[in-house]
matplotlib code that plots the C-alpha trace (Angstrom):
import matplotlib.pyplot as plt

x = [155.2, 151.5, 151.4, 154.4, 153.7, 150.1, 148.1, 149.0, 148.5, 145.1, 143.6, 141.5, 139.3, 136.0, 134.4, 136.0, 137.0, 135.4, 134.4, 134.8, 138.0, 136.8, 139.4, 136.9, 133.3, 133.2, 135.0, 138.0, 141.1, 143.0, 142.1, 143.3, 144.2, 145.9, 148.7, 148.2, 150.5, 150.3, 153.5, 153.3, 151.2, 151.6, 149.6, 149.2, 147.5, 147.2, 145.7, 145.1, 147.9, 145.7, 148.2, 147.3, 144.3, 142.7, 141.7, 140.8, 140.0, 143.8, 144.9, 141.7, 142.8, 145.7, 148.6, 150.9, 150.2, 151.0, 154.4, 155.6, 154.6, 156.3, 159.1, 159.3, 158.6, 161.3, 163.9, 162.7, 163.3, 165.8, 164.6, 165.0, 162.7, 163.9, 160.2, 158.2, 159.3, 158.5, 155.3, 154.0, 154.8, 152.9, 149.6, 149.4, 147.3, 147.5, 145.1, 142.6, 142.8, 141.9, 138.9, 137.8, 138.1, 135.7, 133.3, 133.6, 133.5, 130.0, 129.5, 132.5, 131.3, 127.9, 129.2, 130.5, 126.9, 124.5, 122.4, 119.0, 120.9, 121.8, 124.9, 125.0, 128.6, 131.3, 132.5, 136.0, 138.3, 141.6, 144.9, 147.8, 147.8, 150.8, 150.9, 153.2, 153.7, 154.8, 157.0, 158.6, 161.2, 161.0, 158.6, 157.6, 156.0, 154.5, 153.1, 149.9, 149.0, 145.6, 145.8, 142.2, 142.1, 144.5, 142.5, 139.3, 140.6, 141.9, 138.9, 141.8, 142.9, 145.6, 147.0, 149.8, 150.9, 150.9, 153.5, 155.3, 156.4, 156.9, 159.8, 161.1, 162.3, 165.5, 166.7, 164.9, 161.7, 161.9, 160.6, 159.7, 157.3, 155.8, 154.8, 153.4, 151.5, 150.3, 149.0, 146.8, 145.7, 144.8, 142.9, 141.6, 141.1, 140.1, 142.3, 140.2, 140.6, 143.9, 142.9, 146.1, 150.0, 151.7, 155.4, 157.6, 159.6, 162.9, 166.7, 168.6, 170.4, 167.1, 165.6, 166.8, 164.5, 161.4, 158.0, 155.8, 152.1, 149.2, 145.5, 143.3, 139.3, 136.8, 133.4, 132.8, 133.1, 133.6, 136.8, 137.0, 137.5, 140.1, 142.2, 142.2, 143.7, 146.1, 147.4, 147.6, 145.7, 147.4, 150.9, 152.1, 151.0, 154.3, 153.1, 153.2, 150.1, 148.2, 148.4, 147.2, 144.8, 143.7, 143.4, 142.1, 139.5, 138.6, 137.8, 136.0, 132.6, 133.2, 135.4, 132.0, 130.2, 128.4, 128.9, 126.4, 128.5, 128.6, 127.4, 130.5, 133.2, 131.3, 129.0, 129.0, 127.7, 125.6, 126.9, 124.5, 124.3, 123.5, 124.3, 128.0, 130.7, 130.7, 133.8, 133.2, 137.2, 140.4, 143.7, 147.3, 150.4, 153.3, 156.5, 160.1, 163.9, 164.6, 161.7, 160.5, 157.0, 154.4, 153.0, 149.2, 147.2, 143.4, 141.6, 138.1, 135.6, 134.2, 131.9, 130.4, 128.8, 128.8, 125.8, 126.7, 130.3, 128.5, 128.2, 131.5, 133.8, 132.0, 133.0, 136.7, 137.4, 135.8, 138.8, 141.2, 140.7, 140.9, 144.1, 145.8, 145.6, 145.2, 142.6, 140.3, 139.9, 137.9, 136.1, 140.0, 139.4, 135.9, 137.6, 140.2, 137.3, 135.4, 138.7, 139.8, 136.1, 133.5, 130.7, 130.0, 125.4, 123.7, 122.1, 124.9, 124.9, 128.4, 130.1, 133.6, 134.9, 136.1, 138.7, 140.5, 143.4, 144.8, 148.2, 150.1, 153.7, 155.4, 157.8, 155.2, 151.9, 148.7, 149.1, 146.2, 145.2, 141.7, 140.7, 138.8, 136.8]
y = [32.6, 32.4, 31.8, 29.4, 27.8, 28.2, 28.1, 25.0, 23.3, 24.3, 21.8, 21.8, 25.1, 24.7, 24.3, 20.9, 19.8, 16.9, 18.7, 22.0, 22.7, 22.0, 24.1, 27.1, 27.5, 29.1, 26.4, 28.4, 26.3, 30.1, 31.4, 35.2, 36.8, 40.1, 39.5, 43.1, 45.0, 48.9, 49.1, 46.9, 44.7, 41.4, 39.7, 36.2, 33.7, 29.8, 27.1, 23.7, 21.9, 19.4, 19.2, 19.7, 17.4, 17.7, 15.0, 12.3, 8.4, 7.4, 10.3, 10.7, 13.0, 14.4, 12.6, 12.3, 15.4, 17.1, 15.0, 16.0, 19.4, 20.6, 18.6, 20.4, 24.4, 23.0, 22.6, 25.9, 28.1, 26.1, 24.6, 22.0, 19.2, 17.3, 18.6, 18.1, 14.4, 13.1, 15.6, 14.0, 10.4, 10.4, 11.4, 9.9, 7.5, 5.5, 5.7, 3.3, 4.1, 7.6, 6.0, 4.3, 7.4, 8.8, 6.5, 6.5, 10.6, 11.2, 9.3, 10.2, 13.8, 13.4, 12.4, 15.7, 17.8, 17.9, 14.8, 14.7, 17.3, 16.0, 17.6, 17.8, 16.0, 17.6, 15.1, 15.2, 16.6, 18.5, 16.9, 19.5, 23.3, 25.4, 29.5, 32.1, 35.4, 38.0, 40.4, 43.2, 40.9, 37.8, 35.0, 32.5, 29.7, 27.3, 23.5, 22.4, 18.7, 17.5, 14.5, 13.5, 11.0, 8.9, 9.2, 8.0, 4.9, 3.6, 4.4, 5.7, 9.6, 10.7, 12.4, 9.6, 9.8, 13.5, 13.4, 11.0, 13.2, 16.1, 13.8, 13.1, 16.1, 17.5, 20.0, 18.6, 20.2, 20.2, 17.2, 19.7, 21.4, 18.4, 16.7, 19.8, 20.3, 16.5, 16.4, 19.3, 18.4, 14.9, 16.3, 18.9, 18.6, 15.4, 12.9, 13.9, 17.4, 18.0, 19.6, 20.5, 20.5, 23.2, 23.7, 26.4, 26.0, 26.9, 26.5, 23.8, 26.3, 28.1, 24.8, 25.7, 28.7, 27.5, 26.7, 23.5, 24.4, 22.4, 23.4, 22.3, 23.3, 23.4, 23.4, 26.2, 30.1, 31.9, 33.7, 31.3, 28.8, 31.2, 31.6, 27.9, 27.3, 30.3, 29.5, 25.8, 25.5, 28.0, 26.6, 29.7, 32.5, 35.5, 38.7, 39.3, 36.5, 38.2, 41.7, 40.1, 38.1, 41.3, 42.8, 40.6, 40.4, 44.3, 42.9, 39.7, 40.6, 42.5, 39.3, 37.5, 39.9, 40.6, 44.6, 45.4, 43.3, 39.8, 39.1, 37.7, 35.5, 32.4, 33.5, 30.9, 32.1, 29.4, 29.5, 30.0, 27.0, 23.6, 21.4, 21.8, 20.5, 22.3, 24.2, 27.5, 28.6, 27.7, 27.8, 27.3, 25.8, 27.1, 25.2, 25.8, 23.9, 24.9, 26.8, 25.9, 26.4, 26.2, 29.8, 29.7, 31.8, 32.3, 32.1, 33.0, 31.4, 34.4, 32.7, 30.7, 34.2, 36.7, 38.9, 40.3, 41.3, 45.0, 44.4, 42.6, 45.7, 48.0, 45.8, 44.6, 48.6, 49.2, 46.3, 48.1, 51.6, 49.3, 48.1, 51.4, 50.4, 53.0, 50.7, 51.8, 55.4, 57.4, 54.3, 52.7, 49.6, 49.8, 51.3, 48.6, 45.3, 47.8, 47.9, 44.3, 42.7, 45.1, 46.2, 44.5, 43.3, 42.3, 39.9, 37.6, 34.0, 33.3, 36.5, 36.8, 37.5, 33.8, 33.8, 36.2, 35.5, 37.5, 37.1, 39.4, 39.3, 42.7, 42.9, 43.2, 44.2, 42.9, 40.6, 40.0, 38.1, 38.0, 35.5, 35.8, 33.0]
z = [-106.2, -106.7, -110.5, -110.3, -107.2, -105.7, -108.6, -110.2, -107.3, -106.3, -108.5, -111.6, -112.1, -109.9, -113.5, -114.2, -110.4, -109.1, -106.1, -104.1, -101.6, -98.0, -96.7, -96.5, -96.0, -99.3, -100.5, -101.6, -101.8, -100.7, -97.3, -97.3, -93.7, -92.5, -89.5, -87.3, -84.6, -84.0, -85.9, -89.1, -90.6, -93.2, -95.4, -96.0, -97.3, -96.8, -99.0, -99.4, -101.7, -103.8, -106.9, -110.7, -110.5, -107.4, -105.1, -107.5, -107.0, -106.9, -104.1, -102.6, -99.8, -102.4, -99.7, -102.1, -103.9, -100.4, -100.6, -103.8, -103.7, -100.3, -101.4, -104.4, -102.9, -100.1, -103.4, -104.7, -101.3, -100.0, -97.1, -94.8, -95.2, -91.7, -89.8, -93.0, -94.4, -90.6, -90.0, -94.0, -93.1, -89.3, -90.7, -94.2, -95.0, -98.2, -101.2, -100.2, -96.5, -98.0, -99.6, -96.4, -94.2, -96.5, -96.1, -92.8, -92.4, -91.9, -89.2, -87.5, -88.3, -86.5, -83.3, -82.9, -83.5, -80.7, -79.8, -82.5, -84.6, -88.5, -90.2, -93.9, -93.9, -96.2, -99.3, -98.4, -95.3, -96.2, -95.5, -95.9, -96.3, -96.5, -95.9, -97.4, -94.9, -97.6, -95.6, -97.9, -100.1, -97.8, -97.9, -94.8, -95.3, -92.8, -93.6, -91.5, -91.8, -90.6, -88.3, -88.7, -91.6, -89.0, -86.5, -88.4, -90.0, -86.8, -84.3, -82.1, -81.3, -83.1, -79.6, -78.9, -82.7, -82.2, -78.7, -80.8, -83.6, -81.2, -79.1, -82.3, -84.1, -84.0, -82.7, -79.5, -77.3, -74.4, -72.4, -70.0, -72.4, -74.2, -70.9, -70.2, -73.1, -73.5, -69.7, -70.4, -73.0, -72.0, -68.9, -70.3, -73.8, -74.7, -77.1, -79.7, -79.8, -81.9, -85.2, -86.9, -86.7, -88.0, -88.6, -89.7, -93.3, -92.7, -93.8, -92.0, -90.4, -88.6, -87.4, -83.5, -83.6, -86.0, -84.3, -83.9, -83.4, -82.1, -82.5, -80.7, -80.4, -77.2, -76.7, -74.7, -75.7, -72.0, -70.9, -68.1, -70.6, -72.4, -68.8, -68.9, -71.7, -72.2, -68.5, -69.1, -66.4, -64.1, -65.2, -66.7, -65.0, -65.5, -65.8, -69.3, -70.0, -66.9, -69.1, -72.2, -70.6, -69.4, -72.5, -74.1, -71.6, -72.3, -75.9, -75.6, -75.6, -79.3, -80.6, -79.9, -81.8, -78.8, -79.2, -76.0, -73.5, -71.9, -68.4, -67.0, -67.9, -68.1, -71.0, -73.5, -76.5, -78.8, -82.2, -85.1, -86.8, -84.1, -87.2, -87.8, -85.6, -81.8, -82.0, -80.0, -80.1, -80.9, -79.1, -80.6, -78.5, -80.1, -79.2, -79.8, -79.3, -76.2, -74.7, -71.1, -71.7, -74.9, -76.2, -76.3, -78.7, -78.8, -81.7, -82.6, -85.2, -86.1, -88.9, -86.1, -83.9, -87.0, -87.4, -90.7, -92.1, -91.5, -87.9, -87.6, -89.3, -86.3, -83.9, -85.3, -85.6, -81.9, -81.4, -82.9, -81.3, -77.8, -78.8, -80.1, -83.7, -86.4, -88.3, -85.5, -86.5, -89.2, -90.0, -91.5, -91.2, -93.1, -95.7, -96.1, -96.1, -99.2, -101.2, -100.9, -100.7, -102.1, -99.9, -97.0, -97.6, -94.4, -96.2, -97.6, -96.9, -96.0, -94.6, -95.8, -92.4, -91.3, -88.0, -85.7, -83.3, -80.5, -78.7, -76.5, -76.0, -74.3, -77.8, -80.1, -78.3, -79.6, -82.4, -84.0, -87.3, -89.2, -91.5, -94.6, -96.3]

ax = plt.figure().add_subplot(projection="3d")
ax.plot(x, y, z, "-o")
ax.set_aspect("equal")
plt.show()
């Protein structure tokens, strides 16, 4: 799969592209991450589909690039393009709308950094990334389609598109969920805080149980703000979210790279860099045909609080041990980061550790994933 269908697509070699991937702060067009329970674990990795020439003048955001190619891995694995063709279609934009949303991306960039603060603007935003989970035999793969470069060229959040395509698909959601879901995130949110839609690639047959996920960002990085968010607002409160929001409480302070402790559960912890866009956290709303309410996961821009990637494998291992993971013991976890990445400096730049997400459910446990740049 990755010779066949990954590589080609990635674009040119770095040595003859027109321009980095802006997919990662590295600017890798691959973003490796490791999917964690006590029992098993899964690799995966996601990248940005840019086709056999890149983004280039006549597909500046690669759009149709992103069309052909998930049409084409959908032939190859047999699945259903229903979700995709409509998810594609919403948020594309033509090649010179691409040209004038990148004209008009730094400033739309700046208004999201603090007041008197100048961002160095990135060339070019991604529009689609697909991930394969490589499970034993099987392969999973997910589509994520950025809804930004719509939201740009008309002046105009990209939230009512968004509520559109979700009452749209079939199999159905639940109107129960998606009001739901859009009044929170209307009130709570802001109509500008979608950052990608992600869908599950399935058969035709599977569509009834495949996924529809939202991401959205915030501005703030205290557990009050996590309660908010992974309650809906006090909308779901069962016992099973109490118990992870409990847990995951008993681990904040070392997802924050805060190792010593927070005060309370309003510490909002600055990021290190004032210049880049004010995202503090992330949060997922995972819908499915059928379900009465949205599953929230929390995630965790670790690049935006990381000491050093030194620092960071203490306190991910202290997380594990917390969590009854073997990759907390006899330094394990350590061990893995030195075999996959090479030593871990205190001195680099741009630490390779990127993301981490936590959910809780009581049929798997913790589920965690980290990210790597």
């Amino acid at each position: 799969i990755l010779s066949e269908s990954v590589l080609p697509n990635l674009g040119p070699r770095p040595s003859k592209a027109i321009g980095p991937s802006y997919f990662t702060q590295s600017g890798s067009p691959i973003q490796l991450s490791l999917n964690t329970t006590s029992s098993k674990n899964c690799v995966r990795y996601c990248w940005e589909i840019l086709g056999a020439t890149g983004a280039s003048y006549h597909d500046p955001l690669a759009v149709q690039a992103a069309k052909d190619i998930v049409a084409s891995l959908s032939a190859t694995f047999h699945l259903s393009t229903k979700w995709s063709d409509i998810l594609l279609s919403t948020f594309a934009v033509t090649p010179d709308q691409a040209r004038e949303v990148l004209n008009m991306l730094p400033q739309w960039i700046q208004g999201f950094v603090p007041e008197g603060v100048e961002c160095d603007p990135p060339k070019r935003i991604p529009f689609a990334m697909t991930a394969f989970d490589l499970k034993g035999s099987n392969v999973a793969m997910k589509l994520y389609v950025n809804p930004r470069p719509k939201e740009i060229l008309t002046s105009t959040p990209s939230s009512d598109l968004v509520w559109g395509f979700l009452r749209n698909l079939t199999p159905a959601m639940k109107p129960r969920a998606v009001d739901l879901l859009e009044r929170f995130i209307t009130d709570t949110s802001g109509p500008s805080a979608i950052e990608l839609i992600g869908i599950d690639c399935v058969e035709e047959a599977h569509l009834s149980n495949a996924r529809v996920k939202l991401y959205v960002h915030t501005r703030s990085s205290s557990f009050n703000t996590v309660k908010n968010y992974v309650t809906l607002g006090g909308a779901i409160c069962d016992e099973e979210t109490q118990k992870g929001l409990g847990i995951l409480r008993s681990i904040w302070h070392l997802l924050l790279q805060e190792p010593e402790g927070i005060s309370d559960d309003g510490f909002d912890k600055p990021m290190n860099d004032s210049s880049i866009l004010c995202h503090k956290l992330y949060f997922s709303f995972e819908l499915r045909p059928g379900r009465d309410f949205p599953q929230v996961k929390t995630y965790v821009p670790t690049w935006n609080y990381v000491r050093s990637d030194g620092e960071t494998i203490k306190n991910y291992e202290a997380v594990f041990r917390a969590c009854d993971h073997p990759w907390g013991e006899d330094g394990t976890y350590g061990k893995i980061f030195h075999d996959a990445f090479g030593p871990a400096p205190t001195n680099r730049k741009k630490p390779i550790h990127c993301d981490v997400s936590f959910l809780f459910t009581e049929e798997t446990g913790v589920y965690q994933t980290l990210y790597f740049r």
